[in-house]
C-alpha positions in Angstrom: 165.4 258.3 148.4 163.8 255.2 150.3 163.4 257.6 153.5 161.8 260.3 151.2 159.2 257.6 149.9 158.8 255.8 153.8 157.6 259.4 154.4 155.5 260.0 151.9 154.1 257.1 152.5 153.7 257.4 156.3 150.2 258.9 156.4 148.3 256.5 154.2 149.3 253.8 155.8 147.2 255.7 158.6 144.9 255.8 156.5 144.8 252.1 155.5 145.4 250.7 159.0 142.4 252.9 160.3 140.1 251.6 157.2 141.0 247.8 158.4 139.1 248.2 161.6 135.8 248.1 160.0 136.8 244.0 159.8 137.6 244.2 163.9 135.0 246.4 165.1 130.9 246.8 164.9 129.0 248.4 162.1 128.2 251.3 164.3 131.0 253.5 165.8 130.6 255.0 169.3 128.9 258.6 168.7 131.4 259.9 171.8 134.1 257.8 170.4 133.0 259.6 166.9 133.2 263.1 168.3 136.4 262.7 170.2 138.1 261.2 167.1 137.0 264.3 165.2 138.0 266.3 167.7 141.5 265.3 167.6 141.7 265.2 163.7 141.0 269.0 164.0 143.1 269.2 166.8 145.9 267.7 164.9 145.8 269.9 162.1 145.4 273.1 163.6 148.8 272.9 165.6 150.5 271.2 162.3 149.3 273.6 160.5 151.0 276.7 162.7 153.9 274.7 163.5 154.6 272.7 161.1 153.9 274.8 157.8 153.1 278.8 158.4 156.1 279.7 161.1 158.6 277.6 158.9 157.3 279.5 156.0 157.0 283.1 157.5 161.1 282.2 159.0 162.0 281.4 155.5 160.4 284.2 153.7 162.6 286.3 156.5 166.3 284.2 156.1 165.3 285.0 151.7 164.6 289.0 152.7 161.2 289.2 152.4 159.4 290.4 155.3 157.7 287.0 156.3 153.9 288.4 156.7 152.8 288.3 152.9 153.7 285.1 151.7 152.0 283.5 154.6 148.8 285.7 154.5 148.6 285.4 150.6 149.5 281.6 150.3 147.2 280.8 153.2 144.0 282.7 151.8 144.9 280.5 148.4 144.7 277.1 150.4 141.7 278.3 151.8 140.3 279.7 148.5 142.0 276.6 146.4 139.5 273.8 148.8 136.6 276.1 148.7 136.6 275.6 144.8 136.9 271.4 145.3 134.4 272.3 148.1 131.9 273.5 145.0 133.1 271.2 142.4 133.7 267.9 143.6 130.2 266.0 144.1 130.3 264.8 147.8 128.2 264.1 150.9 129.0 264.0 154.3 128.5 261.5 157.4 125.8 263.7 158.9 124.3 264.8 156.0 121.7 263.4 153.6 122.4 266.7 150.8 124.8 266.4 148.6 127.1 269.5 148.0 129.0 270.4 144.6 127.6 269.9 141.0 125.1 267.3 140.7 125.9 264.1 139.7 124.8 260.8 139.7 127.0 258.7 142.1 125.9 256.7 145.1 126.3 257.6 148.9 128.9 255.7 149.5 131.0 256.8 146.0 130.4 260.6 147.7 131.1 259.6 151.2 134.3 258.9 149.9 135.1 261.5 147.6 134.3 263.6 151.2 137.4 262.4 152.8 139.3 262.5 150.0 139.0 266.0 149.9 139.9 266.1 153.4 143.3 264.3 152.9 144.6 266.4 150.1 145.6 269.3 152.2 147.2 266.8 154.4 149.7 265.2 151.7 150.6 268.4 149.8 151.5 269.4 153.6 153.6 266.4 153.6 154.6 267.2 150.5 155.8 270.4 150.6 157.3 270.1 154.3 159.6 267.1 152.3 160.0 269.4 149.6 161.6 271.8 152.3 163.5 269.4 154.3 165.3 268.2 150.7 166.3 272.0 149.5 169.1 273.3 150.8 169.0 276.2 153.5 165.4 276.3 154.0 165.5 275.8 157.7 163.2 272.7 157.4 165.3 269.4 158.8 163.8 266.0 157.8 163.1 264.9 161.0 160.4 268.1 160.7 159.2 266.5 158.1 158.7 262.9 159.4 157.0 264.1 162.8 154.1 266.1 160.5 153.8 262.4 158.5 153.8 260.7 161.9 151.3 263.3 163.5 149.0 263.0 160.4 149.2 259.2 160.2 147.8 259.1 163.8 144.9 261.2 163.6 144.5 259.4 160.0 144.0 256.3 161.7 140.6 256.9 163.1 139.5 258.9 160.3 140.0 255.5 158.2 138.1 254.4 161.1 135.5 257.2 160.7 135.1 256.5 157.0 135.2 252.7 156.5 132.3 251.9 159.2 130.1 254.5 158.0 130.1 253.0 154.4 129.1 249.7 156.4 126.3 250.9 158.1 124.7 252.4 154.6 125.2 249.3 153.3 128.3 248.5 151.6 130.5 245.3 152.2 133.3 245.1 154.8 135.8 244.4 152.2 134.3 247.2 149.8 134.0 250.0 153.1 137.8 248.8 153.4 138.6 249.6 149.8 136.5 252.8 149.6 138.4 253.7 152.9 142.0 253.0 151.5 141.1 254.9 147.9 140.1 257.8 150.0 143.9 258.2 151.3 145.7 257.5 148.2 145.5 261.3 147.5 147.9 261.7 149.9 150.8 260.2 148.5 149.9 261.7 144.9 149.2 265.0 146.4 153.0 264.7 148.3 154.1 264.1 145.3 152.8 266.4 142.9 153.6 269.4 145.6 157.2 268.3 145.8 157.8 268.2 142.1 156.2 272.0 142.1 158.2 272.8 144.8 161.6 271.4 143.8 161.3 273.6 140.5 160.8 276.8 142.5 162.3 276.8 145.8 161.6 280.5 146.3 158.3 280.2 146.2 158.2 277.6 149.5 157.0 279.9 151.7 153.6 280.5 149.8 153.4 276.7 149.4 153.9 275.8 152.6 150.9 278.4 153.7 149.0 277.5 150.3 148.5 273.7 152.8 147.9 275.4 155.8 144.8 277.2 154.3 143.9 274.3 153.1 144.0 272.3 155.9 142.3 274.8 158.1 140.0 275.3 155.6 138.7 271.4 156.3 139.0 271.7 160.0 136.9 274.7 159.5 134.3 273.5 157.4 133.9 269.8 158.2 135.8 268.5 161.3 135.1 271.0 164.2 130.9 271.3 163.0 131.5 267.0 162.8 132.8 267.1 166.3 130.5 269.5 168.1 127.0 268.5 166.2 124.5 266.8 168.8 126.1 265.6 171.8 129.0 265.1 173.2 130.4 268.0 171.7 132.6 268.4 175.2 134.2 265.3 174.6 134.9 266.5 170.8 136.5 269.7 172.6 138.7 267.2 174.6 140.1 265.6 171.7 140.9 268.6 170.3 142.8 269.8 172.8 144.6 266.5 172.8 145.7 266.1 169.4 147.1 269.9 169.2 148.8 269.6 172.4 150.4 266.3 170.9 151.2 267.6 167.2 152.3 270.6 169.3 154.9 268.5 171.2 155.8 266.5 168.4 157.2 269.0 166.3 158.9 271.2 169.0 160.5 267.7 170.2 161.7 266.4 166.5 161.7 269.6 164.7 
């Protein structure tokens, strides 16, 4: 049970470390520094997402009968469907941005700033989630050490993306100590969203393989829409290309080596 929760856990304290270094670093992040960081944070999540979440899905559809195919194409067009709706709803603004996007609201930059990355992380805890959820059933093929590499992999390219989000807020004009905060409340989905998934999950272990698709659309659906336009807007978008490659060829590794 205490591993369980250590795993859980594993990505907000990514999160939370990353946030911190708005106290050690300037207001103002490196714009190549920026870009490479994105770049890896899609990197990251493109290679967990195949690796990690649709080939162990499509191998347990097979080892239940089915014929592996439909539960990854239908659970991955739901993730990506599922964010797209947030995407509408939930008021937000991004770092580049000056127009908000969902319904209208009245909350400041830096409340929207926040609720941007916060929609970001969700994929990546119900990914945790439901990978933990896999590792825990019985004959699912999924092993915990699966499991903890995906926290791991996401904790590290969480930790800039604290980073990323904390010294933003700083530079618009919030506090160190409340850029830290907003930072740190932006990765607390994570752990809820584990959470929530596994409970789902845990009730209906057949349905695993849609699930563990279901977070892969999601998370694609963020690298997609935010992370890879992030990385390759102005310049630098070569070095953003770089990091990329970096953090799939490393999530890659990661999960062939622990899995």
């Amino acid at each position: 049970m205490f591993q369980d929760a250590f795993v859980i856990l594993i990505p907000f304290l990514g999160t939370s470390l990353g946030a911190a270094m708005v106290f050690c670093m300037r207001k103002q992040m490196n714009p190549g520094v920026e870009k490479f960081l994105l770049g890896f944070a899609a990197g990251v999540m493109i290679a967990a997402s195949v690796w990690s979440l649709l080939i162990p899905g499509i191998d347990m559809s097979r080892e239940q009968g089915g014929n592996g195919w439909f539960p990854a194409a239908a659970g991955f067009l739901l993730g990506v469907g599922f964010l797209l709706l947030l995407d509408r709803l939930v008021p937000h603004i991004h770092m580049d941005s000056e127009k908000p996007e969902g319904v209208k609201s009245g909350f400041q930059k830096t409340t929207m700033l926040m609720l941007a990355v916060t929609l970001h992380n969700l994929p990546e805890g119900m990914a945790v989630g439901v990978t933990l959820a896999g590792a825990m059933a019985a004959g699912t093929g999924i092993t915990m050490a699966a499991a903890t590499a995906l926290a791991v992999g996401i904790a590290i390219q969480n930790f800039p993306e604290g980073a990323i989000i904390s010294m933003p807020l700083c530079s618009a004009g919030a506090s160190k100590k409340k850029a830290f905060l907003y930072g740190v409340l932006s990765g607390v989905v994570e752990p809820v969203g584990s959470v929530a998934t596994i409970l789902l999950a845990a009730q209906v272990v057949p349905i695993l393989p849609y699930l563990l698709a279901f977070a892969a659309g999601a998370m694609i659906y963020v690298v997609v829409e935010e992370l890879v336009p992030e990385a390759h807007s102005g310049e630098y978008s070569d070095i953003g290309t770089i990091g990329a490659a970096i953090g799939f060829v490393l999530m890659m590794v990661m999960d062939v080596a622990l899995g």
